[in-house]
N, CA, C and O atoms as a GROMACS GRO file, in nm:
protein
  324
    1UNK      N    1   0.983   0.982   1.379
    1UNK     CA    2   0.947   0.861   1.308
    1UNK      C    3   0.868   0.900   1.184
    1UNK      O    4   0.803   1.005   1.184
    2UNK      N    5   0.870   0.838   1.102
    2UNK     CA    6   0.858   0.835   0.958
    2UNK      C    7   0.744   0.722   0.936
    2UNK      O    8   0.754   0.603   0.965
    3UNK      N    9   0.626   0.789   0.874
    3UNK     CA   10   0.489   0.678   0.803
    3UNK      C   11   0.483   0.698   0.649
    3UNK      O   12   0.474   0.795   0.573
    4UNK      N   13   0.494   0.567   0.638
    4UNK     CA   14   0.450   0.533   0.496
    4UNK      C   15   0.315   0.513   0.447
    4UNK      O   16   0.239   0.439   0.509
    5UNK      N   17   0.267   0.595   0.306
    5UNK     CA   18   0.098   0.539   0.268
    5UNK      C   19   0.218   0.480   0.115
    5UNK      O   20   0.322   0.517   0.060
    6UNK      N   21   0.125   0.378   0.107
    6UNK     CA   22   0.152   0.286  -0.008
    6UNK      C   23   0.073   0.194  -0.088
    6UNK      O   24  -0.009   0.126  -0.026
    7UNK      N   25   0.086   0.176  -0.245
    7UNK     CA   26  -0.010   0.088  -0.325
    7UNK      C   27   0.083  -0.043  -0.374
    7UNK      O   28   0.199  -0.036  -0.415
    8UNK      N   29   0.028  -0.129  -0.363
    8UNK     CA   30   0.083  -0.276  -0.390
    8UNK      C   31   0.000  -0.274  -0.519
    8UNK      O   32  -0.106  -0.213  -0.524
    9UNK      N   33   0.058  -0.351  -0.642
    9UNK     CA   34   0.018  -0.398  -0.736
    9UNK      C   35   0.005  -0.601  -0.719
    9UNK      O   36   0.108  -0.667  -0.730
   10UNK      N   37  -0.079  -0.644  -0.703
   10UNK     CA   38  -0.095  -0.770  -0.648
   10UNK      C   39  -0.086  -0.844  -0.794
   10UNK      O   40  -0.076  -0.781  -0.900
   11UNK      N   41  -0.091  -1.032  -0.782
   11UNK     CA   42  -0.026  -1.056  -0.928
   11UNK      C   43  -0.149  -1.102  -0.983
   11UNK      O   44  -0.149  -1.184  -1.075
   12UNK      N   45  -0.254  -1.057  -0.933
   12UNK     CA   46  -0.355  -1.081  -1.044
   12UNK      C   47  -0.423  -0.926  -1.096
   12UNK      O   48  -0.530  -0.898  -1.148
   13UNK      N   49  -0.318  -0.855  -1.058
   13UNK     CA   50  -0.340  -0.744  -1.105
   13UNK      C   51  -0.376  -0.596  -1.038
   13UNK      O   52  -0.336  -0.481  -1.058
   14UNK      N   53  -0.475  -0.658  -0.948
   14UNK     CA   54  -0.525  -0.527  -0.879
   14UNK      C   55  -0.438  -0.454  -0.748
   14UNK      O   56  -0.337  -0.493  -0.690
   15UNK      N   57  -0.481  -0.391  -0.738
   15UNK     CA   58  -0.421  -0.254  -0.638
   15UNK      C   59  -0.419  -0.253  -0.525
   15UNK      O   60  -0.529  -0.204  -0.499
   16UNK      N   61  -0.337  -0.288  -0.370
   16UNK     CA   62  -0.414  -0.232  -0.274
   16UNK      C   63  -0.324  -0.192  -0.152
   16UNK      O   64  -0.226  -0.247  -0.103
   17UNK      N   65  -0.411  -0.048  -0.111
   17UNK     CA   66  -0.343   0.068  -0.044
   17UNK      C   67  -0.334   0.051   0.096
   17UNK      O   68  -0.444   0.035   0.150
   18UNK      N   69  -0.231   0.052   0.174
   18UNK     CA   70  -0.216   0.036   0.290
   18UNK      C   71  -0.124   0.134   0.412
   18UNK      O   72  -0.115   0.227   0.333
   19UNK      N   73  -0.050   0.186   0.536
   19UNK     CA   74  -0.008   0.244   0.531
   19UNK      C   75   0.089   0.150   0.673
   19UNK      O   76   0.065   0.034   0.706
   20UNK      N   77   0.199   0.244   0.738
   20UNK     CA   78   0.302   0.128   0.791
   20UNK      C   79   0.379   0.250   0.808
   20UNK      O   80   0.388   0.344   0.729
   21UNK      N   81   0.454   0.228   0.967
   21UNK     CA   82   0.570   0.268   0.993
   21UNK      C   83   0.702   0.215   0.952
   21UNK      O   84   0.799   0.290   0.957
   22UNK      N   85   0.715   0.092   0.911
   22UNK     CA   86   0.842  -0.004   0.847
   22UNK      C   87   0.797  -0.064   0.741
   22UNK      O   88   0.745  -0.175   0.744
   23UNK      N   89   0.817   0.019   0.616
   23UNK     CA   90   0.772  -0.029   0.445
   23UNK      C   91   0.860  -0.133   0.462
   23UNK      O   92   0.796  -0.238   0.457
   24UNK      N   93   0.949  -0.148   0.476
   24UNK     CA   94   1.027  -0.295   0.416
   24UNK      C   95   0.997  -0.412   0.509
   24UNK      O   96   1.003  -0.524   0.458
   25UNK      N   97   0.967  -0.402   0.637
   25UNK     CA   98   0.884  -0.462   0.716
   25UNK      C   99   0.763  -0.536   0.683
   25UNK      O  100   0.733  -0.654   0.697
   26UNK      N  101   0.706  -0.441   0.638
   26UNK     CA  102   0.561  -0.442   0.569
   26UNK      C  103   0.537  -0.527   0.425
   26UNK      O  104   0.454  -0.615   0.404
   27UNK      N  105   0.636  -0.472   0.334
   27UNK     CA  106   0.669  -0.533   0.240
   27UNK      C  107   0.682  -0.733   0.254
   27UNK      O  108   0.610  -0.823   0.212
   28UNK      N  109   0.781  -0.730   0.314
   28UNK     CA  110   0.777  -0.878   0.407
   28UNK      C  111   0.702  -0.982   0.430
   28UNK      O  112   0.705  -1.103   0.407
   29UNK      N  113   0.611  -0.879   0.500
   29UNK     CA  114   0.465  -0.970   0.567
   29UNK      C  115   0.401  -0.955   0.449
   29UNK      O  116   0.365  -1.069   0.422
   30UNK      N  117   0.368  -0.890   0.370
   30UNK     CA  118   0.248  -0.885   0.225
   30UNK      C  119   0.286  -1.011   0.136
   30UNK      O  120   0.204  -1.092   0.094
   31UNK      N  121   0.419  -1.014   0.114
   31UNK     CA  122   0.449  -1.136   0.012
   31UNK      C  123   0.513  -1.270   0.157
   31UNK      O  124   0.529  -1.379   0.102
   32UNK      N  125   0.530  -1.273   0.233
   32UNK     CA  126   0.614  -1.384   0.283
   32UNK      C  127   0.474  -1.441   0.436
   32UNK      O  128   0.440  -1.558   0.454
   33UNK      N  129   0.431  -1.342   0.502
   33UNK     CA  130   0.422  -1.410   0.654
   33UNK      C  131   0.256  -1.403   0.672
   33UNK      O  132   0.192  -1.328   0.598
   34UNK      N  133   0.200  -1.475   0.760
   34UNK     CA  134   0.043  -1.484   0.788
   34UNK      C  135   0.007  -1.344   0.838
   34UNK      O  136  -0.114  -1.322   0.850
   35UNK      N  137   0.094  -1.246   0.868
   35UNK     CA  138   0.054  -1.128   0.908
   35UNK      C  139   0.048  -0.997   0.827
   35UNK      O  140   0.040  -0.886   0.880
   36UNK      N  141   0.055  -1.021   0.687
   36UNK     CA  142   0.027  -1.026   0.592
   36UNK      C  143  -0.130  -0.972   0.615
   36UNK      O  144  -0.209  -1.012   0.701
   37UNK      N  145  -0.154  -0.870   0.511
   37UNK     CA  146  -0.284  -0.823   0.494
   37UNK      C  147  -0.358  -0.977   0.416
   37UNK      O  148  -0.294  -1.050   0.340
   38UNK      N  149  -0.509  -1.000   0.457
   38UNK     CA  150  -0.559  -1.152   0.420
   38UNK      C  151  -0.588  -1.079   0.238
   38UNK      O  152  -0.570  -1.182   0.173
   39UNK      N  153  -0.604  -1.023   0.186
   39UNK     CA  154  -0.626  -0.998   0.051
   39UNK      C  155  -0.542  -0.958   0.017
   39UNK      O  156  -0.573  -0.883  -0.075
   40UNK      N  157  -0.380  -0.958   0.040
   40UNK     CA  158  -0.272  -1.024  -0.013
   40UNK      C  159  -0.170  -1.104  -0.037
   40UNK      O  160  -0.074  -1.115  -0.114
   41UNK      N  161  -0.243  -1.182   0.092
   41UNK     CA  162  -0.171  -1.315   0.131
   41UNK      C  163  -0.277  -1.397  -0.017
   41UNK      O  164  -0.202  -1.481  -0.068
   42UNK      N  165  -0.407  -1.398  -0.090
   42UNK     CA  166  -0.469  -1.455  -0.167
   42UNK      C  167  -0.401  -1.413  -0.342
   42UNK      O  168  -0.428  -1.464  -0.450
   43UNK      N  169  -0.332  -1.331  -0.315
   43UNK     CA  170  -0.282  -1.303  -0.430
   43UNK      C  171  -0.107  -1.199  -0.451
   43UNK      O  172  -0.068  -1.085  -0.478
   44UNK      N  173  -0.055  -1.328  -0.417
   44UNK     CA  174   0.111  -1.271  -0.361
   44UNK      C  175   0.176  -1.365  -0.521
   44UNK      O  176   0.119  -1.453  -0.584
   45UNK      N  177   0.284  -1.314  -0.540
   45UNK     CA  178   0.350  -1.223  -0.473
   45UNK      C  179   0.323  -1.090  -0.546
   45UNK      O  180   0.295  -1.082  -0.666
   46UNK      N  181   0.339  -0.944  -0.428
   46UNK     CA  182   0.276  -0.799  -0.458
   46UNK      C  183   0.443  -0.714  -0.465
   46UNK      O  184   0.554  -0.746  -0.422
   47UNK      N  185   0.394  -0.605  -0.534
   47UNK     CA  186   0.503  -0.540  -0.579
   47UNK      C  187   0.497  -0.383  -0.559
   47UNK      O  188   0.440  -0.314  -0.644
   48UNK      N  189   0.548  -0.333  -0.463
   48UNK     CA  190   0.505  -0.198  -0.435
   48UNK      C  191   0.552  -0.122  -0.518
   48UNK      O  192   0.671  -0.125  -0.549
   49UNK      N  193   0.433  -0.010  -0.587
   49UNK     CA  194   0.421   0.069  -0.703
   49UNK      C  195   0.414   0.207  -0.684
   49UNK      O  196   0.406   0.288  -0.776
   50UNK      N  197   0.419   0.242  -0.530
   50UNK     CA  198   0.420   0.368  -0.523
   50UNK      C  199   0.391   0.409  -0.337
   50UNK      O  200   0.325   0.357  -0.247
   51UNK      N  201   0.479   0.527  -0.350
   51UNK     CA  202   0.464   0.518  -0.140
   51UNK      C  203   0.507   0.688  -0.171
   51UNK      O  204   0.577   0.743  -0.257
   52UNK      N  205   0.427   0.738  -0.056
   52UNK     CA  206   0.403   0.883   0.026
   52UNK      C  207   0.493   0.826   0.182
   52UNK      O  208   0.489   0.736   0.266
   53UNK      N  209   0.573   0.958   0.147
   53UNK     CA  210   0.650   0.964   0.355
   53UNK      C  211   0.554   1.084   0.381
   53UNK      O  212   0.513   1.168   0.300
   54UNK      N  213   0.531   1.071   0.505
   54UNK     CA  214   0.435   1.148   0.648
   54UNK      C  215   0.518   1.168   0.754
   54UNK      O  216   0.623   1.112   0.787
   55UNK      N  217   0.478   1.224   0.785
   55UNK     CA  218   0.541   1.306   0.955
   55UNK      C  219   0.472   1.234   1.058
   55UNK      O  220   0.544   1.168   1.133
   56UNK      N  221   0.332   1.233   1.081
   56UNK     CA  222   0.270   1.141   1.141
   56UNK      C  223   0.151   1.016   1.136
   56UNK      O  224   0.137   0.959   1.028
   57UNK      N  225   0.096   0.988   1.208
   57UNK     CA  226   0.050   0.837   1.171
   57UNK      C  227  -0.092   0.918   1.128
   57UNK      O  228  -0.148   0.871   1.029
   58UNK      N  229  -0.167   1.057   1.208
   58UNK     CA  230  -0.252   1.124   1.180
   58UNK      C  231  -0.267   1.106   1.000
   58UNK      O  232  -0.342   1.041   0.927
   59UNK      N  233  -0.163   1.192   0.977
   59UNK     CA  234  -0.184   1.221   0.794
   59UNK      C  235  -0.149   1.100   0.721
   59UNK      O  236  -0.174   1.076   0.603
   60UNK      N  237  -0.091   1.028   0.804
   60UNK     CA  238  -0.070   0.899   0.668
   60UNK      C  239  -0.185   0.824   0.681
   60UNK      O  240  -0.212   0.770   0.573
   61UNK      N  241  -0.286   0.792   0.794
   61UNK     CA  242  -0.440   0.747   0.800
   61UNK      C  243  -0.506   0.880   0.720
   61UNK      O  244  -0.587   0.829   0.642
   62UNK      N  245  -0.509   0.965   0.709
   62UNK     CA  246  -0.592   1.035   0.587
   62UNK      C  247  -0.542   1.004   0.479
   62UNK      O  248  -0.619   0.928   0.421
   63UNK      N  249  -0.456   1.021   0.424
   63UNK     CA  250  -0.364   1.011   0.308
   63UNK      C  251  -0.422   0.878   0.264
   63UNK      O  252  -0.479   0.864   0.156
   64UNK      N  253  -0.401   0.764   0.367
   64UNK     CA  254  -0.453   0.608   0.304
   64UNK      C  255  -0.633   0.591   0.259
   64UNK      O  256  -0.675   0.527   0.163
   65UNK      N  257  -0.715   0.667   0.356
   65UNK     CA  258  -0.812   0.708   0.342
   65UNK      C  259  -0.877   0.781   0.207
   65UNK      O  260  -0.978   0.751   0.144
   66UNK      N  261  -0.792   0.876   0.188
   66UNK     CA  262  -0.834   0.940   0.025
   66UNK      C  263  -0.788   0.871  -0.076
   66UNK      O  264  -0.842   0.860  -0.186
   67UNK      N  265  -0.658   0.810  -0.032
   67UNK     CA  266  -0.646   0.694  -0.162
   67UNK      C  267  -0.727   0.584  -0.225
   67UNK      O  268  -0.736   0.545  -0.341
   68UNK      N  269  -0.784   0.547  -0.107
   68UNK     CA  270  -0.881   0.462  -0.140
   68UNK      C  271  -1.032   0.489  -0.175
   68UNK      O  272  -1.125   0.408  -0.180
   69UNK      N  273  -1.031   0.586  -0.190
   69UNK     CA  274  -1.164   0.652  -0.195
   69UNK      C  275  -1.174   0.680  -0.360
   69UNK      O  276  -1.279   0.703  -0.420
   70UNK      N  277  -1.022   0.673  -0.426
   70UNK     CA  278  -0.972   0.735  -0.584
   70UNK      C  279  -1.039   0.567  -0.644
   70UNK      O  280  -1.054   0.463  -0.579
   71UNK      N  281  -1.065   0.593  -0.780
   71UNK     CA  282  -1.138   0.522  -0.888
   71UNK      C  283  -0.972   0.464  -0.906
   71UNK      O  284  -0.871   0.518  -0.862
   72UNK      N  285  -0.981   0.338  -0.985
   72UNK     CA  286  -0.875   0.265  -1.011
   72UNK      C  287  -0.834   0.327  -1.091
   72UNK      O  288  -0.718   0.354  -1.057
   73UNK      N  289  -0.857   0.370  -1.184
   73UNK     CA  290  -0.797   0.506  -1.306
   73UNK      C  291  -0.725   0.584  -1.230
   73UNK      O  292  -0.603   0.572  -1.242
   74UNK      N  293  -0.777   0.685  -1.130
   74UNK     CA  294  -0.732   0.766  -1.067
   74UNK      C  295  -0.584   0.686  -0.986
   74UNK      O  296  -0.479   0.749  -0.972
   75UNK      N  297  -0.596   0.584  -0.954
   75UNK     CA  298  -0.478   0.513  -0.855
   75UNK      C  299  -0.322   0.514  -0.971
   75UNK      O  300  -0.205   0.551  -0.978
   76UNK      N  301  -0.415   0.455  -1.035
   76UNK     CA  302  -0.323   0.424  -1.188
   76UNK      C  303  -0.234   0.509  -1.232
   76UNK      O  304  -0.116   0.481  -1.253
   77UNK      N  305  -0.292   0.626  -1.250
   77UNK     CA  306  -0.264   0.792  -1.316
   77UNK      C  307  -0.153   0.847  -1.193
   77UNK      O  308  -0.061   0.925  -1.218
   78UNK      N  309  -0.183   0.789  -1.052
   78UNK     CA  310  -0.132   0.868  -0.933
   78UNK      C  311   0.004   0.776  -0.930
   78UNK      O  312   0.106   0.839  -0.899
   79UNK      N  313   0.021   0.638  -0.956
   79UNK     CA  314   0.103   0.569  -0.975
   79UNK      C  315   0.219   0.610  -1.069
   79UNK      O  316   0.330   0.637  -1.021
   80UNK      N  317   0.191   0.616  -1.223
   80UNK     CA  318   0.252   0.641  -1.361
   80UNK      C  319   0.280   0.790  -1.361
   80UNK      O  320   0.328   0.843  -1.462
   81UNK      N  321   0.248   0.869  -1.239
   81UNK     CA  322   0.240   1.006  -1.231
   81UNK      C  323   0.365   1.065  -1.233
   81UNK      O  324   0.375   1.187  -1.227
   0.00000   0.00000   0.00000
């Protein structure tokens, strides 16, 4: 099985990083269903801008972890990269 780390570009602009065994799944619930992360159900519809595949759920929880830890510049730069 296959994990996704991933950044949503939300439509008021800002960024936010999450991680998921079924991206298109996931994708789904962010713009369409209440199960939906709640700070993107407030600003839908989101547009995924960039995704890392993982081997396991271990490294894609670090992976989501250091992403979020990056300055919005840094997300930006890792995005347009």
């Amino acid at each position: 099985m296959a994990y996704f780390v991933y950044i949503l570009r939300c439509s008021d602009g800002t960024l936010y990083t999450g991680s998921t065994n079924d991206l298109e799944k996931r994708l789904h619930a962010h713009n369409h269903l209440k199960s939906g992360a709640r700070y993107t159900r407030a600003r839908r519809p989101v547009k995924l801008v960039y995704t890392e595949k993982h081997r396991t759920h271990k490294k894609a929880m670090q992976r989501e972890y250091a992403l979020k830890q990056l300055k919005r510049s840094e997300k930006i730069e890792l995005i347009d990269g």
